[in-house]
Structures are given as structure tokens and as C-alpha cells.
C-alpha positions, -999 to 999 in steps of 0.1 A, spaced: -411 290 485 -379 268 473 -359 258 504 -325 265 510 -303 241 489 -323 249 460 -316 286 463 -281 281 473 -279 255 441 -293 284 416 -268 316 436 -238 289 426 -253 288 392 -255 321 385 -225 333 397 -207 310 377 -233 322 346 -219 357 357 -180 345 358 -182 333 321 -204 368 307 -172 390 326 -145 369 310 -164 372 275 -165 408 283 -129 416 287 -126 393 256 -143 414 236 -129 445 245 -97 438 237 -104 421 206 -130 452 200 -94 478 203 -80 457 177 -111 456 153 -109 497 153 -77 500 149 -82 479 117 -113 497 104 -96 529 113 -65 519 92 -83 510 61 -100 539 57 -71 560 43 -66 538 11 -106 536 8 -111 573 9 -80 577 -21 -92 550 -41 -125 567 -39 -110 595 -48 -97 579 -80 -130 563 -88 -149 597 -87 -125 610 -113 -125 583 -134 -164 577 -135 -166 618 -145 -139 612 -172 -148 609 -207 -126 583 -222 -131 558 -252 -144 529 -230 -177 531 -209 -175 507 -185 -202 485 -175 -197 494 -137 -206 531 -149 -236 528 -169 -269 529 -149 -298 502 -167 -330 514 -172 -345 486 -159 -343 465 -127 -354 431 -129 -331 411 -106 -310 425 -79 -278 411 -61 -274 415 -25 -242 410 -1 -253 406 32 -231 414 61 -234 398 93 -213 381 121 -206 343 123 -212 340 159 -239 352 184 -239 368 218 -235 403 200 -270 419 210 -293 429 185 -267 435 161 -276 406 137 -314 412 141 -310 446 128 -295 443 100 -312 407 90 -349 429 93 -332 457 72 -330 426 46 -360 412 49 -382 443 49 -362 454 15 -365 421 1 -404 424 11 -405 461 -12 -384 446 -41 -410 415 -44 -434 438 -45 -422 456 -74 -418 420 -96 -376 419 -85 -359 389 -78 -329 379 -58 -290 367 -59 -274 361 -27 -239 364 -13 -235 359 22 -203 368 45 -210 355 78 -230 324 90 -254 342 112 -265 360 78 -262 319 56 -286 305 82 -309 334 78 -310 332 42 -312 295 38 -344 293 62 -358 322 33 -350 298 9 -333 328 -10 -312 317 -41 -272 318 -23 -245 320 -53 -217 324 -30 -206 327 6 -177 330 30 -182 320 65 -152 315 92 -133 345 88 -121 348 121 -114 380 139 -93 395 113 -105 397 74 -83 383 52 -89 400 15 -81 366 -4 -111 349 17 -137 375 1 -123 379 -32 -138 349 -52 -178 355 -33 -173 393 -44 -158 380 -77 -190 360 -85 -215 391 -81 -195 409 -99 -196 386 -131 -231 381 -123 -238 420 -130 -216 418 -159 -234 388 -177 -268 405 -170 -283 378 -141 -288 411 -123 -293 447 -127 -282 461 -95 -257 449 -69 -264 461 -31 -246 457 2 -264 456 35 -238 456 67 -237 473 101 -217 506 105 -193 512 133 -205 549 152 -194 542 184 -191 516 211 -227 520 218 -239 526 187 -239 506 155 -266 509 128 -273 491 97 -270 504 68 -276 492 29 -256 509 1 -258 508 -35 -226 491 -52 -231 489 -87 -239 509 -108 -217 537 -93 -239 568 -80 -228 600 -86 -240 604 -43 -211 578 -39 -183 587 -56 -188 623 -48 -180 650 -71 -143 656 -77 -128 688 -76 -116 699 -112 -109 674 -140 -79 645 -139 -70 641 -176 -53 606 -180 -30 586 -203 -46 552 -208 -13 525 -205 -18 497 -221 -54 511 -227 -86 523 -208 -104 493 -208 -77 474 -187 -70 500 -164 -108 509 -157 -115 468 -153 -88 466 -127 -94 495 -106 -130 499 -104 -130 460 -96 -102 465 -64 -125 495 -56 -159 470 -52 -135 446 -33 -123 476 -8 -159 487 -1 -164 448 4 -135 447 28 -142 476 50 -179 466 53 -163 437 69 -139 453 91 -167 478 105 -193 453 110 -164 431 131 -156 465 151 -191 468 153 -191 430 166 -170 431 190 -183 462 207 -222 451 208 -207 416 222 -189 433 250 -225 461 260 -243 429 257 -222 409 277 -210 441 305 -254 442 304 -254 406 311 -230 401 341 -246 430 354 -281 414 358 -263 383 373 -251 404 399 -289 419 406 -306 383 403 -280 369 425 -285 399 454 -325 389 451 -317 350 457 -291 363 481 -321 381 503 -345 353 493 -325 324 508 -315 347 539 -354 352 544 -360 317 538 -337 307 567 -344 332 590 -379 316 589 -367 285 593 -346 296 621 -375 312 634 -399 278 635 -374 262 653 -373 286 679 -409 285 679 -409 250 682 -384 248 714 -403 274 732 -437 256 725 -423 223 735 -408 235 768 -443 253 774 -460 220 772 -437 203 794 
């Protein structure tokens, strides 16, 4: 059994272990109000350029664009992985990083290959220790997404799709439910899915100005980029809430290992206490 300084040495630890993990915790919740608020307030605009999208991709005008047209065969596929750029979130990372691999795993399988853009370092690392082929990234985006930041990485898959290096574009990222529950979740970008757009009710008729190829390039490209941007904003909500379980789960257990040291080192010196006792009254026996 450890004597008594060392247990005292390891309580003092702890409970400075737990005095960091309930700061980090408060932290997080604050920030984690913030983050919802944001992913709340972007949702709005996504659903009506949605909207827009559905009725343009069931329109019939002069142009087809390539966004629209679904390839008959897949050889390469792009991915955008989603993932946080620090730790001390939980499993939040894991989950969606196995979600990658185990779909990277099928598409081998099937002869597909890969193009990677990462947001997030947690997600970089991952891929670079795959040795996947990374054609853009953005890392260090703080706690509030800033569009201009993920523009040019979501700007090069979507020239790769148009030039043919791949055949399908895919988006893998965690989904905000609820403070205690996030899942991960992998959605088809390109080509659009009827599933996605949804169906629209009735028929828009438009008036092309200057024309419909212009119109269509613009705004099916800002609607990639807002599906980019609120997959970022839910997987920060979704950050900041598994950070402040894991870290209300961690102080917690600091406050039960330090009760079991607490009654260790009392035990440990009543015994002590109780030797020397022992000890006198022996000694005094003797004499």
C-alpha cells in the first residue's frame, strides 16, 4: 500500500485534473449556445435555397447542367470529410472517421478510387496516416465558420467533378440532434438526388436573365457551398456539446477517484495511527 504523501501527492493531482475538465466544461457550454444559435440561423436560407434548387433541377430549360445529370458510371469518387480540429470531444471524431473508413473499405472493393478534401485537422491527420490522395483542405477555423475560408477547398471538388477526375462528390460530417446526441452521417452532393432536393409543389416557370446557363452555374454552386457551410456549423454545435458530456463525464470521475484516495489515505493513516499505539502500549508492557 502507497503511504501517505504519495496518496496525498495524487488527491492534489487530481483535483487540480478535475479543476481544469470543470473550467473546459463551462467553456464549452457557452461556446456550445453560441454554435446552435448559428446552425439554427442558417437553416432558414438553406431550406429556401433548397427550395429553389428542387425547382430548378425539375425544370426543363435549354441548359442541362452538369450538377444535374447523374453518370452511368462511377469510377472515382470525391469525398469532404467533416471533422473537428481539436480533441477532448468524446467519440465524436471516431465516429465519423469509421463511417469513412468502412465506406472507403466498400468503394475499394468495387474498383473506386478516392479525392480528398478535408475541413478539420482531426479529419487531415486521419487521412494523411491512410495515405489518401488530399486535393484541398481547411484547418483552423476557429469557433465560428467563416464562408470565405471554405470556399476555394469546396471550389476545387467542384471543378474536379466538372473536369471528370471524379464521378460522384460525397460529404461525410456529424449531425447536431441534441446535446447528447450527435450521429454521423454521409450525404450525396453531386449529382443532385431527386431524395435531396425533394419534390416541389407545382411547376416554377422561369425567365433566364442573362441566360440559363449563368444563372444555373451560380446558384446550384452557392447551394453546394451552403450544404458545405451548415455541415460545418452542425458538426461545431455538435463539437461543442460532445466536448462539454465528455468533459461534465470527466470531472465527475475525478470527484469519485478522488473520494476512493480520500478513504484510502484515511485508512492508511488510521493504520499508521494504529501501530503506533500498538507500539507505546507494547513498549510500556515491557518496561
Amino acid at each position: 500500500m502507497p503511504g501517505s504523501k504519495e496518496i496525498r501527492t495524487k488527491i492534489k493531482s487530481v483535483q487540480n485534473t478535475r479543476k481544469i475538465t470543470k473550467a473546459m466544461e463551462m467553456v464549452a457550454a457557452s461556446k456550445m449556445r453560441r454554435a446552435q444559435d448559428r446552425m439554427r440561423h442558417a437553416r432558414p436560407y438553406g431550406e429556401k435555397i433548397r427550395n429553389i434548387a428542387a425547382h430548378l433541377s425539375h425544370a426543363n430549360p435549354e441548359y442541362r447542367h452538369p450538377f444535374l445529370v447523374e453518370r452511368d458510371t462511377v469510377k472515382k469518387v470525391g469525398l469532404i470529410v467533416i471533422t473537428t480540429d481539436k480533441g477532448l470531444c468524446g467519440g465524436l471524431n471516431t465516429n465519423v472517421l469509421r463511417l469513412v473508413l468502412n465506406r472507403m473499405k466498400e468503394w475499394e472493393a468495387q474498383g473506386e478510387q478516392f479525392e480528398v478534401c478535408c475541413i478539420g485537422n482531426k479529419g487531415l491527420g486521419f487521412m494523411q496516416r491512410l495515405g489518401a490522395n488530399i486535393v484541398s483542405q481547411v484547418v483552423g477555423l476557429g469557433d465560428k465558420p467563416h464562408m470565405e475560408k471554405l470556399i476555394g477547398a469546396v471550389k476545387v471538388m467542384l471543378d474536379g467533378y466538372t473536369q471528370d477526375r471524379f464521378d460522384r462528390l460525397m460529404i461525410l460530417s456529424t449531425r447536431f440532434i441534441n446535446t447528447m446526441k450527435q450521429e454521423p452521417v454521409m450525404e450525396q452532393l453531386l449529382p443532385f438526388l431527386g431524395e435531396r432536393l425533394g419534390a416541389p409543389e407545382g411547376r416554377w416557370d422561369y425567365i433566364y436573365e442573362p441566360d440559363a446557363k449563368d444563372v444555373l452555374d451560380e446558384t446550384l454552386k452557392r447551394y453546394i457551398e451552403m450544404l458545405v457551410y451548415q455541415a460545418v456549423c452542425e458538426n461545431m454545435a455538435s463539437e461543442q456539446s460532445a466536448r462539454m458530456v465528455a468533459m461534465k463525464a470527466a470531472s465527475d470521475n475525478a470527484g469519485n477517484v478522488i473520494d476512493e484516495l480520500t478513504l484510502i489515505y484515511n485508512k492508511t493513516r488510521q493504520a499508521s495511527i494504529t501501530k503506533e499505539l500498538s507500539e507505546i502500549v507494547g513498549g510500556a508492557a515491557a518496561v
